[in-house]
N, C-alpha and C positions, 0 to 999 in steps of 0.2 A: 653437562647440560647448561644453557644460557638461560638466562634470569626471564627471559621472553617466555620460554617454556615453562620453568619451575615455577612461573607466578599460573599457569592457567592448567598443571594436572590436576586439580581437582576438579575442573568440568571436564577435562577427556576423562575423569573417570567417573565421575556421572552420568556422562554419555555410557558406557561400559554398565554402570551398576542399573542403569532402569533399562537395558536390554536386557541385562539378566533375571529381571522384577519381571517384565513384560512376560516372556517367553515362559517365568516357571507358571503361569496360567494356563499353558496351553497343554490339551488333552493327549497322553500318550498310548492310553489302553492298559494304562495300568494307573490302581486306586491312590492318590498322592496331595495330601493333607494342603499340599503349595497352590491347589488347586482353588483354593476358597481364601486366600490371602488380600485376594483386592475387593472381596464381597465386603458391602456396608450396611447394616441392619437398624430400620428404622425405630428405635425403641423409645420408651418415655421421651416423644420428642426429638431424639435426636439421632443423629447418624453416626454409628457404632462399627468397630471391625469389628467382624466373626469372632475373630481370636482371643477379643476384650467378652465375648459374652458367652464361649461354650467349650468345650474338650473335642478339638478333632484326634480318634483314632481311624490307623485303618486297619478295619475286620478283615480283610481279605485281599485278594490281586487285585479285586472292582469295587470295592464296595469300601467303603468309608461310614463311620458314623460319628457324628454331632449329638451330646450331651451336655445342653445350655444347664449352666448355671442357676438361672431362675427359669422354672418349668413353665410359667407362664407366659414367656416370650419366646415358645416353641414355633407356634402360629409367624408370628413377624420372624424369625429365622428362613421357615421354611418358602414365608412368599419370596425375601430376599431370595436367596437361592434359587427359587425359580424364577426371578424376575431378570437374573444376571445371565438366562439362557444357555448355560455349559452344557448344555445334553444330557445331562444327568437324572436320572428315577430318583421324586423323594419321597420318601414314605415317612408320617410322620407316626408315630409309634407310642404318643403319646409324653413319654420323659425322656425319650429320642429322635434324630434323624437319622434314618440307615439313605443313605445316596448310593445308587447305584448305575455303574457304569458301563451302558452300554458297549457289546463289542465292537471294535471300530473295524468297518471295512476298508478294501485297497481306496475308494472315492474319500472316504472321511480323514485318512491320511497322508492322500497328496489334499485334501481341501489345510489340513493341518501344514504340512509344512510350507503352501502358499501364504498361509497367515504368518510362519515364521521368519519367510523371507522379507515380507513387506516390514514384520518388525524389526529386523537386520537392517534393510535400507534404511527405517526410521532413524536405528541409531545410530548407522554411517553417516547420513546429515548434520545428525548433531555432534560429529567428530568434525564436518568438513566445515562447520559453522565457526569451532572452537578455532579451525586450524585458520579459517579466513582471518578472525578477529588477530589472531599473533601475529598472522603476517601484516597485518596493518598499521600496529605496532612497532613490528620490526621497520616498516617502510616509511613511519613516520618518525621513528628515532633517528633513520637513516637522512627524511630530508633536514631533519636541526642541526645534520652536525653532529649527533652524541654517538655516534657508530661509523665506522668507515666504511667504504663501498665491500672490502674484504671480509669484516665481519658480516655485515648485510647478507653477503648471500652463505657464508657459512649458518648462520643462526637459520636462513630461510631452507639450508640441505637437511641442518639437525630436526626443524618440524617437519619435513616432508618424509623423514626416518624414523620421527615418533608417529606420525601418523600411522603410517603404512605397520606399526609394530599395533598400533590399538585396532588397526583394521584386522589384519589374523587374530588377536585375542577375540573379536568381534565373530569372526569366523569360525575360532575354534569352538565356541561357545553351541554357533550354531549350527556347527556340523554333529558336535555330542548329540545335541536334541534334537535333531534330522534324525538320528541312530535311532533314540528311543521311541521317539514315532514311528517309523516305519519297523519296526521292529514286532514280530508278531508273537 
């Protein structure tokens, strides 16, 4: 691997890790704690993750429950949650939330892996982004003089074959969770 590429895998895999952040949001029809990861809860002031303020289990195939920490900021939990519009029943119980998950029909599931597609192209962009930046790189080392025409385009084969390897990771990602959404 060329020094062009090994300085810039850590945004191809950026691109890779917030498609996979993205994606575990999205609803399968079955109860899954990943679900409530990017919710932020307005408390004393400030904007809080879920996770910094209560115990996600899940009770069941649908049904999850939220057990905050301080019982008083049950209320602001549960507007959160409903304000981030996941489709979800919340009931607040008092020293709990029980969420519960409606069953997804064949429309809620192609409406789900529509959203997954578009976050797939999202993060192909920001693979084709990284990949423009290296070649511009490679094409400006090429006009100084510091790379011969030989390396040029060998360095510019080697990212068009890291690419296309981050592209199926991207893919395989979201072929898995195509499965588990359409999956009944």
């Amino acid at each position: 691997m060329n020094n062009f590429l090994q300085k810039h895998q850590g945004a191809f895999q950026q691109s890779i890790s917030y498609f996979q952040n993205e994606i575990s949001s999205l609803r399968t029809g079955r109860a899954n704690p990943g679900l409530l990861d990017r919710i932020r809860v307005e408390t004393y002031g400030v904007k809080t993750p879920l996770i910094g303020l209560a115990n996600v289990n899940v009770a069941d195939g649908r049904s999850l429950i939220v057990v905050p920490w301080d019982k008083k900021i049950a209320k602001d939990i549960e507007k959160a949650i409903t304000e981030e519009n996941l489709g979800l029943a919340v009931v607040n119980e008092g020293d709990k939330l029980r969420l519960t998950m409606p069953m997804m029909n064949e429309e809620n599931r192609r409406e789900m892996v529509k959203k997954l597609n578009e976050k797939m192209e999202e993060a192909r962009i920001g693979v084709r982004k990284v990949r423009e930046q290296v070649k511009e790189e490679i094409e400006a080392a090429f006009g100084e003089k510091a790379i011969s025409e030989d390396d040029k385009f060998r360095f510019i084969r080697e990212l068009d074959e890291e690419v296309q390897k981050k592209n199926e990771i991207l893919k395989e990602f979201r072929d898995k969770k195509e499965k588990e959404i359409m999956t009944i």
